[in-house]
C-alpha positions, -999 to 999 in steps of 0.1 A, spaced: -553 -238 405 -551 -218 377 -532 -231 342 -513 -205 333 -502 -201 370 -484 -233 374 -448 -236 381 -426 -256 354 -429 -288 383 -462 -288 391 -471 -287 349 -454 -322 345 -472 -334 377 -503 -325 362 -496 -335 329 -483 -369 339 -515 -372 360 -536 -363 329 -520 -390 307 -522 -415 335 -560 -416 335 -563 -411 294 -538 -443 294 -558 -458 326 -588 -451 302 -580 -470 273 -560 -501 291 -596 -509 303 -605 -518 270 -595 -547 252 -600 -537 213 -587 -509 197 -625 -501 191 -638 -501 226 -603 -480 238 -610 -455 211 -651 -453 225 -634 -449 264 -614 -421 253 -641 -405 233 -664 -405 263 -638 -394 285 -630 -361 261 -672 -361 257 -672 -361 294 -645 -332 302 -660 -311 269 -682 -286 300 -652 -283 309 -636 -262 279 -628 -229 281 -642 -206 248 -610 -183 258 -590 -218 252 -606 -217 218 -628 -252 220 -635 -241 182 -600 -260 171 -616 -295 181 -614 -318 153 -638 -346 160 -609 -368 151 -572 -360 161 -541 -378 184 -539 -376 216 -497 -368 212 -477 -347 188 -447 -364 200 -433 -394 217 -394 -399 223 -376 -425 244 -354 -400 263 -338 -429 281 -340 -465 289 -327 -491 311 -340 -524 324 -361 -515 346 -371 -477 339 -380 -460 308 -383 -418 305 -405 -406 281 -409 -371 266 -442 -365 255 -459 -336 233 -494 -332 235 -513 -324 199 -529 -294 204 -565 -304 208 -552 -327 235 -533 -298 251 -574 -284 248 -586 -308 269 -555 -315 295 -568 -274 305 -603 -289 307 -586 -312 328 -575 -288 349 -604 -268 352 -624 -298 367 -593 -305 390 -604 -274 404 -638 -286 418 -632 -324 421 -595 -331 425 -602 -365 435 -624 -377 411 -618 -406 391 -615 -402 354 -651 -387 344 -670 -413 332 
């Protein structure tokens, strides 16, 4: 599974995979504190994963996880979301990928 080969469907998949374990993540925190430390050591643990041709270098060691968030629709029971990811999240969501590769079955890394 390469990233650049993916077709349009199997992007969102993915992508909705990937912010289903950094939201799994930080939910199994109860302070703002502890769910920012889960997310750092889940980035810390997919950082062997980045690629130098993806540029790693851009990392700030502080940055959001999403560029933007819209309500695209909403209803009682069902909310669709569209979600940007900031570009050093977009880093790590390849990282992501790139350990899918070997382990797709692996819960989050930590």
């Amino acid at each position: 599974m390469s990233y650049r080969n993916l077709t349009p469907e199997e992007d969102r998949k993915l992508r909705l995979q990937f912010i289903a374990e950094l939201y799994q993540v930080a939910t199994d925190e109860s302070t703002l504190k502890g769910q920012r430390r889960a997310l750092q050591a889940y980035c810390d643990a997919l950082t062997p994963w980045l690629s130098v041709a993806d540029d790693a270098r851009r990392l700030r060691s502080h940055f959001e996880l999403f560029a933007h968030v819209e309500v695209e629709s909403e209803t009682a029971e069902d909310a669709v979301f569209l979600v940007t990811l900031s570009p050093e999240a977009e880093l790590y969501f390849q990282a992501w990928i790139s350990r899918q590769r070997f382990d797709p079955y692996r819960d989050p890394p930590l």
